[in-house]
MDAnalysis code that builds the backbone (N, CA, C; Angstrom):
import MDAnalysis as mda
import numpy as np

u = mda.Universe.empty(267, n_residues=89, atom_resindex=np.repeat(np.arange(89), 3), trajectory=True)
u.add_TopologyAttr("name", ["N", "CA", "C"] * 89)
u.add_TopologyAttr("resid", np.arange(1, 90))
u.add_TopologyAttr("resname", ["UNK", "UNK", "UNK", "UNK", "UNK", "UNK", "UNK", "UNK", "UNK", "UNK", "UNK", "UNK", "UNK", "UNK", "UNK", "UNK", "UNK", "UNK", "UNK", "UNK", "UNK", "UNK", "UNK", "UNK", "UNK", "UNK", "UNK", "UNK", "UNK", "UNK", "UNK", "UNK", "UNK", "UNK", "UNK", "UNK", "UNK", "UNK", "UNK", "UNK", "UNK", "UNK", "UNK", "UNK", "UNK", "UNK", "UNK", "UNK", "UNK", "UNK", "UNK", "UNK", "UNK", "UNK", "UNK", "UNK", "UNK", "UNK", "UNK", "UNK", "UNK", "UNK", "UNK", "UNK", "UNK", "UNK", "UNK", "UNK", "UNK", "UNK", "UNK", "UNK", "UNK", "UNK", "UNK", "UNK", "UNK", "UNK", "UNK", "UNK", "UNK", "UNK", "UNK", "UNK", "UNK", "UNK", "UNK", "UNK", "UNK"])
u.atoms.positions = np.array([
    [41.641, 14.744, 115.766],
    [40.630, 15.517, 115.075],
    [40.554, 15.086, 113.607],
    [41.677, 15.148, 113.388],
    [41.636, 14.194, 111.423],
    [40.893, 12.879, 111.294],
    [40.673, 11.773, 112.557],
    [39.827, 11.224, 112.013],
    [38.698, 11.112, 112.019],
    [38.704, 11.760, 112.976],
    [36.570, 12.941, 113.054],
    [36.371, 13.173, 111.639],
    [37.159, 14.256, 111.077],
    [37.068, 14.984, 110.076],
    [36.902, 14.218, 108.388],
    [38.015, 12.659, 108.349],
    [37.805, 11.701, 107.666],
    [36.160, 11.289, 107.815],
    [36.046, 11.035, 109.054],
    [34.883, 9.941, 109.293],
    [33.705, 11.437, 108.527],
    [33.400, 11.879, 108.738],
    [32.866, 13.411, 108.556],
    [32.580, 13.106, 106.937],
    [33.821, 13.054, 106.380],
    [33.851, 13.197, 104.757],
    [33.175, 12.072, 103.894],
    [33.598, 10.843, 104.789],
    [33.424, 9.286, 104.265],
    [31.671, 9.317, 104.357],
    [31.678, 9.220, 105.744],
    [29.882, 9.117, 106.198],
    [28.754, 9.876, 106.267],
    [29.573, 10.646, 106.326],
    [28.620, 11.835, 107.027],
    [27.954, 12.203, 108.038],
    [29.035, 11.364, 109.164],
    [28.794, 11.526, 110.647],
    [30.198, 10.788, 111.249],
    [29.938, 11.803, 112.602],
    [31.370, 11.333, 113.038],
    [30.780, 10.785, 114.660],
    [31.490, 9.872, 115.270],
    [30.886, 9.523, 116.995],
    [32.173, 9.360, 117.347],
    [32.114, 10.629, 118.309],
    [33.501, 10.899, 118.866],
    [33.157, 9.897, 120.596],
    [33.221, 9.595, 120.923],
    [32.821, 8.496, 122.183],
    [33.374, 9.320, 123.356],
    [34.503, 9.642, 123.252],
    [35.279, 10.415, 124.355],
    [34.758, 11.809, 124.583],
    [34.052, 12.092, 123.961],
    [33.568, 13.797, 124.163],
    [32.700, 14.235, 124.819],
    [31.589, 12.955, 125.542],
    [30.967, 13.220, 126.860],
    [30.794, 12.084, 127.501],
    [31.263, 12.514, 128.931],
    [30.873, 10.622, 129.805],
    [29.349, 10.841, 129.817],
    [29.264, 9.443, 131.118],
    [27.970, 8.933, 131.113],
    [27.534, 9.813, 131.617],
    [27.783, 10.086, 132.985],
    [27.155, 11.525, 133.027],
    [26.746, 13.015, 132.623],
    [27.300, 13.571, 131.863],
    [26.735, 14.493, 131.109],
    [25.950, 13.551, 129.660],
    [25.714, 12.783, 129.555],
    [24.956, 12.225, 128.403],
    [23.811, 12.025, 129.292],
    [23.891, 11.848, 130.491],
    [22.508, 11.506, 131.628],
    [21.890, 12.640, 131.631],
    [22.531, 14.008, 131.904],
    [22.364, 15.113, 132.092],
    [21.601, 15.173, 130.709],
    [22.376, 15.404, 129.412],
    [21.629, 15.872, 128.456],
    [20.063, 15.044, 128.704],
    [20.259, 13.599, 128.758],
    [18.528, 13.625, 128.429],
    [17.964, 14.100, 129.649],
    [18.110, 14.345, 131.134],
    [16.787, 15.091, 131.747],
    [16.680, 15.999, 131.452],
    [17.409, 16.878, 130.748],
    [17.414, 18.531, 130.624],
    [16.519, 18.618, 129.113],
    [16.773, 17.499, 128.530],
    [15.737, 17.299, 127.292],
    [14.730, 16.769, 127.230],
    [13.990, 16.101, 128.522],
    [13.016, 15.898, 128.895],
    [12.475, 17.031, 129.459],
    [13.259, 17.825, 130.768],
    [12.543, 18.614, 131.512],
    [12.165, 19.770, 130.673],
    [13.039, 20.321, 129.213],
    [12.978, 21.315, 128.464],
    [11.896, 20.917, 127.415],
    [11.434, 19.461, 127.483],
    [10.032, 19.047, 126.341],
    [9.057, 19.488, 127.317],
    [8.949, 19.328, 128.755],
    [7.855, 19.408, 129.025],
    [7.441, 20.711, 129.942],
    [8.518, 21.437, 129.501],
    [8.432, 23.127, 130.149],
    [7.507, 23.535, 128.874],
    [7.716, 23.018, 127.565],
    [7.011, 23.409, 126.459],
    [7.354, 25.213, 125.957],
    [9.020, 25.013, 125.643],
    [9.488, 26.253, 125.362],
    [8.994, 26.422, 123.446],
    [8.930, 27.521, 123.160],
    [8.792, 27.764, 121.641],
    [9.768, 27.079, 121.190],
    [10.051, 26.414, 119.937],
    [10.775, 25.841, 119.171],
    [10.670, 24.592, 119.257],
    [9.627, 23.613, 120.178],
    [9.830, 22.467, 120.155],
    [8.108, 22.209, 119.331],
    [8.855, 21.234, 118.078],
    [7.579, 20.725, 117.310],
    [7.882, 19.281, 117.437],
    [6.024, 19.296, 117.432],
    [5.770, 17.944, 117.734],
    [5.268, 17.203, 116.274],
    [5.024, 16.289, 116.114],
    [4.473, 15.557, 114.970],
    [2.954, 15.850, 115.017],
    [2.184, 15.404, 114.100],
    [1.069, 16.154, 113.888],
    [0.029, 14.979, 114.503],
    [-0.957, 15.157, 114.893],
    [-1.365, 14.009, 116.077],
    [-1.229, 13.492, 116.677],
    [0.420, 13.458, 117.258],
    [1.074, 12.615, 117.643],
    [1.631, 13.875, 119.527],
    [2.153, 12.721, 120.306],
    [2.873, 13.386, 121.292],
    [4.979, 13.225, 120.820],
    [4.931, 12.744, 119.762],
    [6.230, 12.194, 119.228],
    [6.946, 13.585, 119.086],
    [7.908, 14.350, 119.427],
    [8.723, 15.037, 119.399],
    [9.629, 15.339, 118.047],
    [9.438, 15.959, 117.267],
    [9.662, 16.081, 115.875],
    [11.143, 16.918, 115.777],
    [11.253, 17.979, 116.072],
    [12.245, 18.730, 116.396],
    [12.402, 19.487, 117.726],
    [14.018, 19.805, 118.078],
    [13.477, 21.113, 118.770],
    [14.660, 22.502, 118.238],
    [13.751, 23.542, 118.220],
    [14.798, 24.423, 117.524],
    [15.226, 25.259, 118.848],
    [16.484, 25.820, 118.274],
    [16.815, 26.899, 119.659],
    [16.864, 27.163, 120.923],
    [17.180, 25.429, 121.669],
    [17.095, 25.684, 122.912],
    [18.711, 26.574, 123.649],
    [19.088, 26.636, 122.991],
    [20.838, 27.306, 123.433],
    [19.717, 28.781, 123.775],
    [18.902, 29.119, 123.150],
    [18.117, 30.698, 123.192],
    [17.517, 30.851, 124.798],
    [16.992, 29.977, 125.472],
    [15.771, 29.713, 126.799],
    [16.493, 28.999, 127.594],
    [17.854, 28.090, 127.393],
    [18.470, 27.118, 128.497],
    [20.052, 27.836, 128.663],
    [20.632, 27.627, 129.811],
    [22.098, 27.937, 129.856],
    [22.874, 26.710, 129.645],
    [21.701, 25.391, 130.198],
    [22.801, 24.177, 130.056],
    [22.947, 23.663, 128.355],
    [21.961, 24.253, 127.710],
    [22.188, 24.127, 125.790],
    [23.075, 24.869, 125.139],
    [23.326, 25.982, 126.091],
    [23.825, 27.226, 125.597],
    [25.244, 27.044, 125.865],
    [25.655, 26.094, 127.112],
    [26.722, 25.804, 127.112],
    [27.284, 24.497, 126.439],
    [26.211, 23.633, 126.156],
    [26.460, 22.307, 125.109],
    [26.972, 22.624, 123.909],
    [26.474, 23.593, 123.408],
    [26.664, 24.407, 121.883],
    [27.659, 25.233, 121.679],
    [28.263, 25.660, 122.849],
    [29.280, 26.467, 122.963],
    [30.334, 25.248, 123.417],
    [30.495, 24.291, 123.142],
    [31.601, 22.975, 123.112],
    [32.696, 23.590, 122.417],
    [34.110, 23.481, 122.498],
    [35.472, 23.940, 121.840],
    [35.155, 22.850, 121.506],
    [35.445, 21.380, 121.345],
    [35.899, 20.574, 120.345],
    [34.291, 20.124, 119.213],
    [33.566, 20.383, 119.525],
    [32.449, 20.954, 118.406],
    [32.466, 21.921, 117.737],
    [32.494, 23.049, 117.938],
    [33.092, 23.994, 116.921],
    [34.259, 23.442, 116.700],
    [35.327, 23.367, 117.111],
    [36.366, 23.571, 116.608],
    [36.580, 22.273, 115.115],
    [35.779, 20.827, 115.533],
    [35.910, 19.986, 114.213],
    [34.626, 20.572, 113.256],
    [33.534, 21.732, 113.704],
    [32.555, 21.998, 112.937],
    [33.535, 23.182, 111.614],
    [34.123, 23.628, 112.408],
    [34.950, 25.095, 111.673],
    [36.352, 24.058, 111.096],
    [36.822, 22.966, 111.204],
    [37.387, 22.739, 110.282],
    [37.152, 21.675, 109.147],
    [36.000, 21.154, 109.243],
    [35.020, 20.316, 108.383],
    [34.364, 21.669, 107.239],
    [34.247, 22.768, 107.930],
    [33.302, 23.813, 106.919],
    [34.112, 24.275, 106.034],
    [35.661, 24.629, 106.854],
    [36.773, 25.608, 106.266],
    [36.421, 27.091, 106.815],
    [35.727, 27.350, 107.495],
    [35.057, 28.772, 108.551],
    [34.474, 28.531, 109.764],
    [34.372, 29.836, 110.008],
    [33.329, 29.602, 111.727],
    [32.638, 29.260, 111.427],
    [32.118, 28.602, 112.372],
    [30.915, 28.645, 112.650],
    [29.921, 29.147, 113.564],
    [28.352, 29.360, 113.466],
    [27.847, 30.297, 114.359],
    [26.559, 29.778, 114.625],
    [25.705, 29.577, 115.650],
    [24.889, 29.219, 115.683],
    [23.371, 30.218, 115.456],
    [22.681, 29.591, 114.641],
    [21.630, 30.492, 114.139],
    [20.354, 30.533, 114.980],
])
């Protein structure tokens, strides 16, 4: 976790490689495809564009976000990178 937390300080991003196989990284993108084109509130698009700009709050409308976000070793290097909990807004 310390060198998450280094890499964190130095860059300002950390790529932990081991923290999801190929398969749940497969998973995340259909569930982020199938959740762009359910067209839940929070997903903005670019302005003329079909380009996908953000999406806010899918942990709120999905269980499989809700359980991505609820990760122990994400919080747990988010809450010791902050020095507190953390909580999702």
């Amino acid at each position: 976790m310390e060198r998450y937390l280094n890499e964190l300080n130095e860059s300002g991003y950390s790529q932990i490689a081991e923290l999801f196989d190929a398969n749940t990284i497969r998973s995340v993108n259909e569930k982020l495809n199938e959740y762009i084109r359910t067209g839940y509130d929070g997903i903005v698009m670019e302005t003329n564009s079909n380009t996908v700009r953000g999406i806010h709050g899918p942990h709120l409308y999905d269980q499989f976000f809700r359980d991505l976000a609820c990760n122990k070793t994400i919080i747990d290097l988010c809450n010791q990178y902050l020095g507190d909990e953390v909580y999702i807004h």
